[in-house]
PQR file with spaces between the fields and no chain letter, atoms N, CA, C, O and H, PARSE charges and radii, in Angstrom:
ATOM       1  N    UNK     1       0.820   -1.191    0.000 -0.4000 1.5000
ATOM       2  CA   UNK     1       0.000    0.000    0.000 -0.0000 2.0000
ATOM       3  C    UNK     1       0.871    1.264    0.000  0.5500 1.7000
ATOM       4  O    UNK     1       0.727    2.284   -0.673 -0.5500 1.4000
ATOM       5  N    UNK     2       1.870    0.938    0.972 -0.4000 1.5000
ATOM       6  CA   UNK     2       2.386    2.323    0.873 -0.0000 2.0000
ATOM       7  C    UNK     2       3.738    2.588   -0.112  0.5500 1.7000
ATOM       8  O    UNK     2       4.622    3.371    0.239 -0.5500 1.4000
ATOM       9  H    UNK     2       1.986    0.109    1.519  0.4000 1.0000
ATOM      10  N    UNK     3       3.792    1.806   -1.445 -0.4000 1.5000
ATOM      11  CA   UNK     3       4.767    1.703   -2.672 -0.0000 2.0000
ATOM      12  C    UNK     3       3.414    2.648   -3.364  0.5500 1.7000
ATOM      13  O    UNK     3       3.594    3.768   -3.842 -0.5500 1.4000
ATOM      14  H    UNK     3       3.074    1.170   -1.730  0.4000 1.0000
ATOM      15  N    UNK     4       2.274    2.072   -3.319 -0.4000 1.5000
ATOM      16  CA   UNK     4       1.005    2.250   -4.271 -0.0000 2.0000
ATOM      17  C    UNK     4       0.875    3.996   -3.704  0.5500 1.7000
ATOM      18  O    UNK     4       1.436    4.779   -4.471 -0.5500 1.4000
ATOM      19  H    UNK     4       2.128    1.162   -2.930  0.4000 1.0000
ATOM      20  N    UNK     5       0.444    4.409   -2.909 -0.4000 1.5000
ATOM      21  CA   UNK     5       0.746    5.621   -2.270 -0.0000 2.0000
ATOM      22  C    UNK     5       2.524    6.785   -2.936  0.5500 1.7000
ATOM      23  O    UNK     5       2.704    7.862   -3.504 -0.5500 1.4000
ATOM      24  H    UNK     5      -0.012    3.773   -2.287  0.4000 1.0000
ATOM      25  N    UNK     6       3.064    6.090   -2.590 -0.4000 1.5000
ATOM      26  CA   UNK     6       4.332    6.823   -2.971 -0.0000 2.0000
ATOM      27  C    UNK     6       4.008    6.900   -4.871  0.5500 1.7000
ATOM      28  O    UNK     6       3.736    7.998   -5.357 -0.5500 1.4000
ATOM      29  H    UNK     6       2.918    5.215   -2.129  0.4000 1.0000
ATOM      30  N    UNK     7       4.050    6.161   -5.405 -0.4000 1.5000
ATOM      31  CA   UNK     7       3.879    6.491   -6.949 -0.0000 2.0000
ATOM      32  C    UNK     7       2.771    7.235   -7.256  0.5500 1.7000
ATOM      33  O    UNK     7       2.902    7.876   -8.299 -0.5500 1.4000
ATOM      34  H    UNK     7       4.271    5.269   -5.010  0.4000 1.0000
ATOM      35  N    UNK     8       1.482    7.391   -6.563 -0.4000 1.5000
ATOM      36  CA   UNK     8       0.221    8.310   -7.023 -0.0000 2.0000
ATOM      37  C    UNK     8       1.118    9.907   -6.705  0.5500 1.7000
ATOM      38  O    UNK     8       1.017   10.970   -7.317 -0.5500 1.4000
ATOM      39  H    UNK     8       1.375    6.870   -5.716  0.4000 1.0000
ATOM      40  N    UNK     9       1.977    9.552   -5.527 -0.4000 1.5000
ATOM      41  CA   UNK     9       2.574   10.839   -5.313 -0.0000 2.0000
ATOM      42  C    UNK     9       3.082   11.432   -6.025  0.5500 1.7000
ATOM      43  O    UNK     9       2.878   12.610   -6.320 -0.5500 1.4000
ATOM      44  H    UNK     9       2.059    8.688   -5.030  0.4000 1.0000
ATOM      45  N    UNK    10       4.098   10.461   -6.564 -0.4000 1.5000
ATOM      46  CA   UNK    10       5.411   10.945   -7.478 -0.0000 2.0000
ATOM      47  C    UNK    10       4.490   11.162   -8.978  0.5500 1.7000
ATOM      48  O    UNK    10       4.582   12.191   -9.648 -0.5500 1.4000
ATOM      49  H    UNK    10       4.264    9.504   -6.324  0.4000 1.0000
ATOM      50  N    UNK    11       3.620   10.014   -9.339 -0.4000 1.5000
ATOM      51  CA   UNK    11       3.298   10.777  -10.783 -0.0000 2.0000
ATOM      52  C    UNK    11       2.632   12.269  -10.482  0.5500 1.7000
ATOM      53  O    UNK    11       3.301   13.160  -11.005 -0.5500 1.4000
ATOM      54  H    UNK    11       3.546    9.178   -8.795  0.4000 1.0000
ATOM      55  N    UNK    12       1.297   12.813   -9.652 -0.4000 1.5000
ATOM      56  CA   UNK    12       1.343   13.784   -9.145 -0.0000 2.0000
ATOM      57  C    UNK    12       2.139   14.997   -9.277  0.5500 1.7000
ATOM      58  O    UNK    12       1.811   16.047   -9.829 -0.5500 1.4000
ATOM      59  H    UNK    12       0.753   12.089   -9.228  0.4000 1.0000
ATOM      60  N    UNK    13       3.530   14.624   -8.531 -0.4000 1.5000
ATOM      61  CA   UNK    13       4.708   15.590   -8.527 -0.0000 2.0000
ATOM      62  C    UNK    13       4.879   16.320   -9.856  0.5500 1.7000
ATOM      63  O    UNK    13       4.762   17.509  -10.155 -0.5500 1.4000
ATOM      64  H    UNK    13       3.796   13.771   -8.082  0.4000 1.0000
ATOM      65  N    UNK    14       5.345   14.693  -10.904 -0.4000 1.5000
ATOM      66  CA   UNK    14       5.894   15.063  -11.883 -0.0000 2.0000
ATOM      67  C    UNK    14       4.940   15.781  -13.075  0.5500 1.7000
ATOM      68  O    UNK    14       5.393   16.408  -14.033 -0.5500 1.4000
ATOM      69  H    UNK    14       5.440   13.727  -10.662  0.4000 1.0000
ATOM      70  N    UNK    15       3.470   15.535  -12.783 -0.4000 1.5000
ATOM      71  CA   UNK    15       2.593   16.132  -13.727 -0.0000 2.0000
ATOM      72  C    UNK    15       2.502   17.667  -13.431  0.5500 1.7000
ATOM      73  O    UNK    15       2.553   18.374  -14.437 -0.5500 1.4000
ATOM      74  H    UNK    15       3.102   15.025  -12.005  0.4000 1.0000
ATOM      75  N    UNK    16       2.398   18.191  -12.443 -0.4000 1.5000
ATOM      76  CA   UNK    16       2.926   19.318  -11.566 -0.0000 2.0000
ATOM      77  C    UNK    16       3.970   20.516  -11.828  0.5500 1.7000
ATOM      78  O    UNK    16       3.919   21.743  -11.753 -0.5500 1.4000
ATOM      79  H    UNK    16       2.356   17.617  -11.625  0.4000 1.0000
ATOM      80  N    UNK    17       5.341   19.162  -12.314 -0.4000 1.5000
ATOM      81  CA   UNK    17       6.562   19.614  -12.391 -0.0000 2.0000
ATOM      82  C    UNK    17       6.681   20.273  -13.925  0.5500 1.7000
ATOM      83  O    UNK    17       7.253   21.263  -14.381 -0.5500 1.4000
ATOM      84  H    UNK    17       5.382   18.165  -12.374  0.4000 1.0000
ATOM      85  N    UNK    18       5.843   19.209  -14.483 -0.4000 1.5000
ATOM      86  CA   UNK    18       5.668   19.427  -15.868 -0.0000 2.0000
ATOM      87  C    UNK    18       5.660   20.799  -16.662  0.5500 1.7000
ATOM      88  O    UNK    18       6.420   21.485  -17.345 -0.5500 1.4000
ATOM      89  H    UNK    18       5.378   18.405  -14.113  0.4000 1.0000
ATOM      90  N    UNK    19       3.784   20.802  -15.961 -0.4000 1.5000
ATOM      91  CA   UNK    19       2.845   22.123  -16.102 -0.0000 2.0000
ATOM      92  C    UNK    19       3.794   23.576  -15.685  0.5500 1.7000
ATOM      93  O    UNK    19       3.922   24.594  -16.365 -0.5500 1.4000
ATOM      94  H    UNK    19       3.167   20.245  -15.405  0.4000 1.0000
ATOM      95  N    UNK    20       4.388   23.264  -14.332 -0.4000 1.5000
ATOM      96  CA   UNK    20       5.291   24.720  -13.979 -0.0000 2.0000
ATOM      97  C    UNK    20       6.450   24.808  -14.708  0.5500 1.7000
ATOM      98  O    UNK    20       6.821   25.960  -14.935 -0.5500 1.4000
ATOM      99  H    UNK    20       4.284   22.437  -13.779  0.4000 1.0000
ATOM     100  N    UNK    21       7.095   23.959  -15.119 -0.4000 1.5000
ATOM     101  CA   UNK    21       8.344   24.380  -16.338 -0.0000 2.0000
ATOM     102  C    UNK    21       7.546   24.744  -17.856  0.5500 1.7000
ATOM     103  O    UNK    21       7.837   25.660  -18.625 -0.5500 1.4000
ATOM     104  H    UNK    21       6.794   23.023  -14.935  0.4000 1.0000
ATOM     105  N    UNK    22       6.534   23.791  -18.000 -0.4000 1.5000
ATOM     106  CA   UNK    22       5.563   24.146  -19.433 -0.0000 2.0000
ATOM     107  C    UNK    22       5.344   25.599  -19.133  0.5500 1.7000
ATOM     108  O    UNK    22       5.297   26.135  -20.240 -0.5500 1.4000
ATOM     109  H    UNK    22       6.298   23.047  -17.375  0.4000 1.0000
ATOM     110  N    UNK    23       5.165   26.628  -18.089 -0.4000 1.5000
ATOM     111  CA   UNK    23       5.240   27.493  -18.176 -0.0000 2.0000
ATOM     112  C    UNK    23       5.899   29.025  -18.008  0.5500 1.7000
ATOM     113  O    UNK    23       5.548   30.174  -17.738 -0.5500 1.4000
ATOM     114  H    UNK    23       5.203   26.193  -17.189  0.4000 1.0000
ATOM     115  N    UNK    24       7.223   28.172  -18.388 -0.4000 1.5000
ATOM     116  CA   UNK    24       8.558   28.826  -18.162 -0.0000 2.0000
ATOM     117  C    UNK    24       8.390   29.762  -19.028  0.5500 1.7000
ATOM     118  O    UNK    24       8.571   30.934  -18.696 -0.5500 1.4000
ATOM     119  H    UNK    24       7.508   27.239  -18.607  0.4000 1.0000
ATOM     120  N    UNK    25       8.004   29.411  -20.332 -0.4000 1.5000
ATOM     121  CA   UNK    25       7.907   29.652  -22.130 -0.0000 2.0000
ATOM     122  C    UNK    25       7.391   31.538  -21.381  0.5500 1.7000
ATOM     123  O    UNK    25       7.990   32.553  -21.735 -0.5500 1.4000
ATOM     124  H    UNK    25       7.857   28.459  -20.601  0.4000 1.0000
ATOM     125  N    UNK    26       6.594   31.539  -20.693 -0.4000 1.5000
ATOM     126  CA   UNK    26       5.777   33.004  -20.263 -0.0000 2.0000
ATOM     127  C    UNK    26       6.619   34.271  -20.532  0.5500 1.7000
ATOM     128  O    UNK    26       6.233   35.327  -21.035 -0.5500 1.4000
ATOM     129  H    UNK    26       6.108   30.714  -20.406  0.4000 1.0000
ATOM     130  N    UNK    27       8.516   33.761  -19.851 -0.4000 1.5000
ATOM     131  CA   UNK    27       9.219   34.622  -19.801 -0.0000 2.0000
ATOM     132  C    UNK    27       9.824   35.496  -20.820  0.5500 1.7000
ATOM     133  O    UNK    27      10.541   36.481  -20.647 -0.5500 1.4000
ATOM     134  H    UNK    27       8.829   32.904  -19.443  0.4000 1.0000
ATOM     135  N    UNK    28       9.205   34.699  -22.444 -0.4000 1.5000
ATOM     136  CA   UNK    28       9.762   34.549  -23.525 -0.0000 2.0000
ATOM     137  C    UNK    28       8.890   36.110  -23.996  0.5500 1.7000
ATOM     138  O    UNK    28       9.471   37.145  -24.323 -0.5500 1.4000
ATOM     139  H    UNK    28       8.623   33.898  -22.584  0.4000 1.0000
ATOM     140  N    UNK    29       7.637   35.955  -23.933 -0.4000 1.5000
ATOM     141  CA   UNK    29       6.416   36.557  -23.876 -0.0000 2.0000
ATOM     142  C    UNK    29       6.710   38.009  -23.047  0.5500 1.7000
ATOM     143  O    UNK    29       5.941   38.951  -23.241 -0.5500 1.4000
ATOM     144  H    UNK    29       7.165   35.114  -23.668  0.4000 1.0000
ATOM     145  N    UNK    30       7.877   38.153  -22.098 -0.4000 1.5000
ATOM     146  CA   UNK    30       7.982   39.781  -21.460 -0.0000 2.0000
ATOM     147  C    UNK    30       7.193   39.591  -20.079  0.5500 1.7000
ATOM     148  O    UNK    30       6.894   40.565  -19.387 -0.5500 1.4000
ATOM     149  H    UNK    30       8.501   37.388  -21.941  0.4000 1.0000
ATOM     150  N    UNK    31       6.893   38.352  -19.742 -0.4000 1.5000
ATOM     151  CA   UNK    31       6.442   38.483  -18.067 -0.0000 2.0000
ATOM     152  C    UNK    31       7.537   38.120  -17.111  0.5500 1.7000
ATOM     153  O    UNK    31       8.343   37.191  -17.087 -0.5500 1.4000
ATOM     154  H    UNK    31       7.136   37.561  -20.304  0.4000 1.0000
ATOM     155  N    UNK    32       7.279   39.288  -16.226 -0.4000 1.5000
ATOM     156  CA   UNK    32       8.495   39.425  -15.266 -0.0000 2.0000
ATOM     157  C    UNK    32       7.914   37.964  -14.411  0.5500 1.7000
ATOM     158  O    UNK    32       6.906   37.276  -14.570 -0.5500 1.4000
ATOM     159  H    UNK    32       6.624   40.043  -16.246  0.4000 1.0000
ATOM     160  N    UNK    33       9.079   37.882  -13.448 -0.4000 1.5000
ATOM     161  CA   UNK    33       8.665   36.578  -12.393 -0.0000 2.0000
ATOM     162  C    UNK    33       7.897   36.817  -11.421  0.5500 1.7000
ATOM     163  O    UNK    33       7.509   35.819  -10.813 -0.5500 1.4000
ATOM     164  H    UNK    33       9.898   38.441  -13.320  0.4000 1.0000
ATOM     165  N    UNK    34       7.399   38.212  -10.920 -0.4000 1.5000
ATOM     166  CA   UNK    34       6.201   38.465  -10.045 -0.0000 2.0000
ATOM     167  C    UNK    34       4.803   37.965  -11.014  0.5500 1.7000
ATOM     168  O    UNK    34       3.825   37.653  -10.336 -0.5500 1.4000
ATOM     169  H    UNK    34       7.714   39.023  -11.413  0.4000 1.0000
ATOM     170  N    UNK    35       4.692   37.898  -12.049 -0.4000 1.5000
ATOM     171  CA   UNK    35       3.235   38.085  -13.272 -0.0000 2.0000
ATOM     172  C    UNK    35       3.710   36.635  -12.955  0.5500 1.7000
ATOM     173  O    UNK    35       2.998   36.132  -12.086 -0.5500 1.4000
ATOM     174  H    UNK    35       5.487   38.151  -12.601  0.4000 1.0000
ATOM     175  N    UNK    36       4.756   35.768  -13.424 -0.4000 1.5000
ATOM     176  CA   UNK    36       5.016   34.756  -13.589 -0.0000 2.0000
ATOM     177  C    UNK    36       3.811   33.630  -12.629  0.5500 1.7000
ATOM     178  O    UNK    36       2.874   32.891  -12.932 -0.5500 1.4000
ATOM     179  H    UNK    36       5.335   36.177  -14.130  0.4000 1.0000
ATOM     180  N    UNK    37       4.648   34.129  -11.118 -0.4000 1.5000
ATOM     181  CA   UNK    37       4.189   33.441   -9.626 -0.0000 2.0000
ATOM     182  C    UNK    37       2.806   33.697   -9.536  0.5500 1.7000
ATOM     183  O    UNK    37       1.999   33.149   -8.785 -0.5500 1.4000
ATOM     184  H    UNK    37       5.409   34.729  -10.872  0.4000 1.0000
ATOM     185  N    UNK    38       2.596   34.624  -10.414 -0.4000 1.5000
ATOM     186  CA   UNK    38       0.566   35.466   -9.681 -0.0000 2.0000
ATOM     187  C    UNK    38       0.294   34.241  -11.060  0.5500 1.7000
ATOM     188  O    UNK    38      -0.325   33.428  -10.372 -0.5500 1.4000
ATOM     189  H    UNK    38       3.251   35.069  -11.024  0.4000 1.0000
ATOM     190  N    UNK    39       0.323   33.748  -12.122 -0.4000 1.5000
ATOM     191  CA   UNK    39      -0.216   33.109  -13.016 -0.0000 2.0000
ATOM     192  C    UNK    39      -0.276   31.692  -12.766  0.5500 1.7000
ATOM     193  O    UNK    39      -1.198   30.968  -13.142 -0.5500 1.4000
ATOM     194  H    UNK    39       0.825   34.408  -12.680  0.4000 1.0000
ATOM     195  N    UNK    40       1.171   31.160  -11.842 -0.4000 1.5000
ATOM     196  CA   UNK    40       1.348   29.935  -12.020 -0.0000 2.0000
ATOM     197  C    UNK    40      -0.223   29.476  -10.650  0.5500 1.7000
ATOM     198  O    UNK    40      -1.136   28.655  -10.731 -0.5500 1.4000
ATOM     199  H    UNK    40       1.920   31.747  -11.536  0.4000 1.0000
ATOM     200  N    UNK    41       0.074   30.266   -9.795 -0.4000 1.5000
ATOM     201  CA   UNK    41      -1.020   30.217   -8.467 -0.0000 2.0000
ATOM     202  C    UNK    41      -2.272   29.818   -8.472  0.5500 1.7000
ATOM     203  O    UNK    41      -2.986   29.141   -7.732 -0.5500 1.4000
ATOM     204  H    UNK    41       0.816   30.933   -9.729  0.4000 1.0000
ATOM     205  N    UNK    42      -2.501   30.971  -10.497 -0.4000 1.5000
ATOM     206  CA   UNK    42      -3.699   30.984  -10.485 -0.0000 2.0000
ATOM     207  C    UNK    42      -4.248   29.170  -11.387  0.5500 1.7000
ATOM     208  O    UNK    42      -5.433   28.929  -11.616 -0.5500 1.4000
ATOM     209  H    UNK    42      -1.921   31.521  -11.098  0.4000 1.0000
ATOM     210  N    UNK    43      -3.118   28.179  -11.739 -0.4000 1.5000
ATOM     211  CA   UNK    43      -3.555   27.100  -12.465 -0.0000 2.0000
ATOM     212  C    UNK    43      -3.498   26.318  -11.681  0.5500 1.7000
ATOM     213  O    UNK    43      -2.769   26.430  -10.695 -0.5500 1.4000
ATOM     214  H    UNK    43      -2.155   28.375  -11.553  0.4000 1.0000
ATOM     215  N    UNK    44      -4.302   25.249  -11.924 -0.4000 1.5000
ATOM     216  CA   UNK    44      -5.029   23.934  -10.686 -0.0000 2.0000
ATOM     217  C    UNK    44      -3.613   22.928  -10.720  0.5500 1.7000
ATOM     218  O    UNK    44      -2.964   22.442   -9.793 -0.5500 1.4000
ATOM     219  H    UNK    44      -4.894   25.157  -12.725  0.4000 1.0000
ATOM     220  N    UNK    45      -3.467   22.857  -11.986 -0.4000 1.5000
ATOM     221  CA   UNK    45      -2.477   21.675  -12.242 -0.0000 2.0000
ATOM     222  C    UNK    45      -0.661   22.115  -11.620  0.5500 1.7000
ATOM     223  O    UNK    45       0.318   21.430  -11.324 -0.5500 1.4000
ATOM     224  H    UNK    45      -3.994   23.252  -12.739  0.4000 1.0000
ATOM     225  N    UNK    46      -0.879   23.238  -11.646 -0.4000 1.5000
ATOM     226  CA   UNK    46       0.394   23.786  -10.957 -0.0000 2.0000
ATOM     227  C    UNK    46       0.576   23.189   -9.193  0.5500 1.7000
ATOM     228  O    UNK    46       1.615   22.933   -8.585 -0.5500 1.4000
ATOM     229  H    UNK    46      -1.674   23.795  -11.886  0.4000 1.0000
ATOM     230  N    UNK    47      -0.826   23.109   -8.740 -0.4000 1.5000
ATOM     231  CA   UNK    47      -0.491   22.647   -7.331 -0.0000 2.0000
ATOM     232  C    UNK    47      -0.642   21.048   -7.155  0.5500 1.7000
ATOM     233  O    UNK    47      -0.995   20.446   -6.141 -0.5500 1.4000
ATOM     234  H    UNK    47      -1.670   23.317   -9.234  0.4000 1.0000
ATOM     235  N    UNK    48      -0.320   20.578   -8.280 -0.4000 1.5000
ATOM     236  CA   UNK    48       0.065   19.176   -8.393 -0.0000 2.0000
ATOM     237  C    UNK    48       1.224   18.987   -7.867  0.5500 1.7000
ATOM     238  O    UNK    48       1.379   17.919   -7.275 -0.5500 1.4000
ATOM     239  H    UNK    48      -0.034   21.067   -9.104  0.4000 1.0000
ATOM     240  N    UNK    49       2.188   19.798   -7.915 -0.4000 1.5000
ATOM     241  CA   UNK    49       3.330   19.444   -7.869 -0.0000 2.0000
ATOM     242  C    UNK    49       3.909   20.158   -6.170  0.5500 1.7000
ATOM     243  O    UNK    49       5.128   20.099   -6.013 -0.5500 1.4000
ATOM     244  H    UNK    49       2.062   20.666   -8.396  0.4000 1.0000
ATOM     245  N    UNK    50       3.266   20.648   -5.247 -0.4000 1.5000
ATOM     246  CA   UNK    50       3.764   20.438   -3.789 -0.0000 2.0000
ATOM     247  C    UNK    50       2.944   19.774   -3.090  0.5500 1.7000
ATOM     248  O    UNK    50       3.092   19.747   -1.868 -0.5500 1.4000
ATOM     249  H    UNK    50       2.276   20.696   -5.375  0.4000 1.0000
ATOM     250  N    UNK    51       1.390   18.759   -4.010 -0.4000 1.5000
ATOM     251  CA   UNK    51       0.692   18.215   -3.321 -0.0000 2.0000
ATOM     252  C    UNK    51       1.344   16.677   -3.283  0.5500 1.7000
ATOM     253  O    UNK    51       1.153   15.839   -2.402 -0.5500 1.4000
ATOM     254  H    UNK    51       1.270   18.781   -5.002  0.4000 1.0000
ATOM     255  N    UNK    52       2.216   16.529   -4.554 -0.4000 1.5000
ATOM     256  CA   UNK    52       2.638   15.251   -4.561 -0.0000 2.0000
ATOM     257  C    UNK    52       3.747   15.066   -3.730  0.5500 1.7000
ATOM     258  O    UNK    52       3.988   14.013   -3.140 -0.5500 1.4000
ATOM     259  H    UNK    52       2.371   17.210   -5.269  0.4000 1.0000
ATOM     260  N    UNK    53       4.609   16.360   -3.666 -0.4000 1.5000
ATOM     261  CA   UNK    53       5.957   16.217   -3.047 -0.0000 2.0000
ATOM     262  C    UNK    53       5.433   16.089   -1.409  0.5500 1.7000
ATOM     263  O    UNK    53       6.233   15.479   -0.700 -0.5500 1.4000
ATOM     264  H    UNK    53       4.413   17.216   -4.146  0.4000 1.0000
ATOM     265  N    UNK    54       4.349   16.525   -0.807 -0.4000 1.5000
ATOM     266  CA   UNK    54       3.508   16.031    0.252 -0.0000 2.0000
ATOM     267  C    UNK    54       3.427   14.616    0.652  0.5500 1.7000
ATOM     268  O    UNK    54       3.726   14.160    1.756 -0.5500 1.4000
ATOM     269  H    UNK    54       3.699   17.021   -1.383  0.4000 1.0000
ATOM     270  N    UNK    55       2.957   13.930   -0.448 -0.4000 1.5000
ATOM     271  CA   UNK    55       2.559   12.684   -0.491 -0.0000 2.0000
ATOM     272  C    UNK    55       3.578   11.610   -0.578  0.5500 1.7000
ATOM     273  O    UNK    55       3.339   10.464   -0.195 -0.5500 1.4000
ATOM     274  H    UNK    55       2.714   14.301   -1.345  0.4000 1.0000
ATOM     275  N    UNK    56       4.427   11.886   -0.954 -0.4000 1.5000
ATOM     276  CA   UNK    56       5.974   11.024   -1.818 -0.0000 2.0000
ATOM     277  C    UNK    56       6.317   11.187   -0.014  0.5500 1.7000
ATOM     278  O    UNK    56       6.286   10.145    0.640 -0.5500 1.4000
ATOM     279  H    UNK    56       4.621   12.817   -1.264  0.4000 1.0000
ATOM     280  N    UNK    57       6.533   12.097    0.481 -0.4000 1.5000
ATOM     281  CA   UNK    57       7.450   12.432    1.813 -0.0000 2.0000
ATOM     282  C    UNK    57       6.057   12.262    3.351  0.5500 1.7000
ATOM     283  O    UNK    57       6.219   12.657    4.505 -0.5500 1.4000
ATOM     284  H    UNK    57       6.559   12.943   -0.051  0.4000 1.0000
ATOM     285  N    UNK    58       4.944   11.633    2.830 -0.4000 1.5000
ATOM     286  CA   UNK    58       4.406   11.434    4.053 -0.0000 2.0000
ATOM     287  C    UNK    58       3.991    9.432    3.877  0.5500 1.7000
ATOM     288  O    UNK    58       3.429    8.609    4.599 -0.5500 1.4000
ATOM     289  H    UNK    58       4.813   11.312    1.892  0.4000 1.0000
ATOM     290  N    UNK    59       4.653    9.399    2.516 -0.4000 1.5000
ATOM     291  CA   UNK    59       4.511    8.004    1.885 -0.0000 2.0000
ATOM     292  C    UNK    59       5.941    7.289    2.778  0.5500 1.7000
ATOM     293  O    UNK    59       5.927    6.188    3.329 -0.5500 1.4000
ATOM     294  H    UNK    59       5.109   10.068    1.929  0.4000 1.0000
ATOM     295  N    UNK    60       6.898    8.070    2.740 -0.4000 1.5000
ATOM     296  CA   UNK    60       8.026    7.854    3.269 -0.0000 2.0000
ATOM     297  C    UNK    60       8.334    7.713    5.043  0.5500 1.7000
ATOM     298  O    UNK    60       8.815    6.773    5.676 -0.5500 1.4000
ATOM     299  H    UNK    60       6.909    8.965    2.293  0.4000 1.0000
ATOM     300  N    UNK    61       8.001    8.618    5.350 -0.4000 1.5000
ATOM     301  CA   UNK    61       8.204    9.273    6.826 -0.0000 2.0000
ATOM     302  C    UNK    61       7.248    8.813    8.008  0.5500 1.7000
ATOM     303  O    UNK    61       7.347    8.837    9.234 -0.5500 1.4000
ATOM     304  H    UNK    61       7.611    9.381    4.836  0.4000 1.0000
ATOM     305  N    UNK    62       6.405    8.440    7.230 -0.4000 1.5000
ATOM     306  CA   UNK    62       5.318    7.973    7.992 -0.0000 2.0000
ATOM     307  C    UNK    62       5.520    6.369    8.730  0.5500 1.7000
ATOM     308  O    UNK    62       5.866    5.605    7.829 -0.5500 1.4000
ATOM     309  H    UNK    62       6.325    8.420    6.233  0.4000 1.0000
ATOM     310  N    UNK    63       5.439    5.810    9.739 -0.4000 1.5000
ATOM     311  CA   UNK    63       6.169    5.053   10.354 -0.0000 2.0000
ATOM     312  C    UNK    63       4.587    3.733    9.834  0.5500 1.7000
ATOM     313  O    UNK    63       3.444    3.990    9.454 -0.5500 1.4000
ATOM     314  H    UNK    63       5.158    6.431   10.471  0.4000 1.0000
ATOM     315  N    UNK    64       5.238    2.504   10.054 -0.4000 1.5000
ATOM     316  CA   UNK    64       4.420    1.571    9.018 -0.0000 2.0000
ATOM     317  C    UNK    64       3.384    0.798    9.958  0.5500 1.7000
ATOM     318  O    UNK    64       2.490    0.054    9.555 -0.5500 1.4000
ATOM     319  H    UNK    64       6.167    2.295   10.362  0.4000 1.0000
ATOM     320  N    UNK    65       3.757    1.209   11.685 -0.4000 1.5000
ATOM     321  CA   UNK    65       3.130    0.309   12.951 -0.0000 2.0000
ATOM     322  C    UNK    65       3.494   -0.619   12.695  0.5500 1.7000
ATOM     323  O    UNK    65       2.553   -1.402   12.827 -0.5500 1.4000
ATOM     324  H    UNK    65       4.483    1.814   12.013  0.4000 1.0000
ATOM     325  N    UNK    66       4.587   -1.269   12.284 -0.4000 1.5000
ATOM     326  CA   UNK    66       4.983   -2.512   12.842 -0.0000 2.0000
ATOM     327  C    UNK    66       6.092   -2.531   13.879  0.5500 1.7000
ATOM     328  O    UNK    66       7.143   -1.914   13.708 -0.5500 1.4000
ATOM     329  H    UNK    66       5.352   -0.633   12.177  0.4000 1.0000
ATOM     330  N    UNK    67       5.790   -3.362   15.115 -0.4000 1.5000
ATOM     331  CA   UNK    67       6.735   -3.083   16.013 -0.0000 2.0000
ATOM     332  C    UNK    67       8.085   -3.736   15.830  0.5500 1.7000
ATOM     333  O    UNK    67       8.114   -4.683   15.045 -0.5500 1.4000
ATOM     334  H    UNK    67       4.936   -3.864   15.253  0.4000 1.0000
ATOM     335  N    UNK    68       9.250   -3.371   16.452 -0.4000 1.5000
ATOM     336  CA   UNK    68      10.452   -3.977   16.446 -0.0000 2.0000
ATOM     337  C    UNK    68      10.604   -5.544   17.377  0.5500 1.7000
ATOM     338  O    UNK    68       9.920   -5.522   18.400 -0.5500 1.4000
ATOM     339  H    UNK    68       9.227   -2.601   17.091  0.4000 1.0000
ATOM     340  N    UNK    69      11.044   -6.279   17.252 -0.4000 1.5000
ATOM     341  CA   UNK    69      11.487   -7.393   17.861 -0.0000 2.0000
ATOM     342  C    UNK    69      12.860   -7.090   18.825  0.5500 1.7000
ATOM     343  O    UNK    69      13.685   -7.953   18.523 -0.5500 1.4000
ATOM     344  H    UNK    69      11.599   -6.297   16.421  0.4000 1.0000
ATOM     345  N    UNK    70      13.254   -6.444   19.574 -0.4000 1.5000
ATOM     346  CA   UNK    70      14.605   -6.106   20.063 -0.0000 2.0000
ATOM     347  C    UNK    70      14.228   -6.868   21.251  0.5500 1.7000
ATOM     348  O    UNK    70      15.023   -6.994   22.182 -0.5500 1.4000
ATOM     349  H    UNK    70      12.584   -5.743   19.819  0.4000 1.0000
């Protein structure tokens, strides 16, 4: 479950990662990086990518309840 968890994350991330470099191209166009940040904010698919890096690192960190044998 929690491999299955970590990859919904990571594709997530990377669809995310995608969309915010896909809209690098903006700078080409004469938008400064303040217009940049107010545009990227305003797209859904842009917050793919710190919802996954969320998920990848609570996929990870998150302890599994199985106890130790010591």
């Amino acid at each position: 479950m929690r491999a299955f968890i970590f990859l919904v994350g990571f594709g997530s991330a990377v669809a995310g990662g995608i969309s915010t470099l896909a809209y690098l191209n903006l700078f080409v166009n004469g938008v400064d990086l303040k217009g940049y940040l107010l545009f990227i904010l305003k797209r859904p698919e842009c917050y793919l990518l710190p919802i996954g890096l969320l998920i990848v690192a609570s996929s990870i960190y998150t302890p599994d309840g199985k106890k130790s044998s010591n």
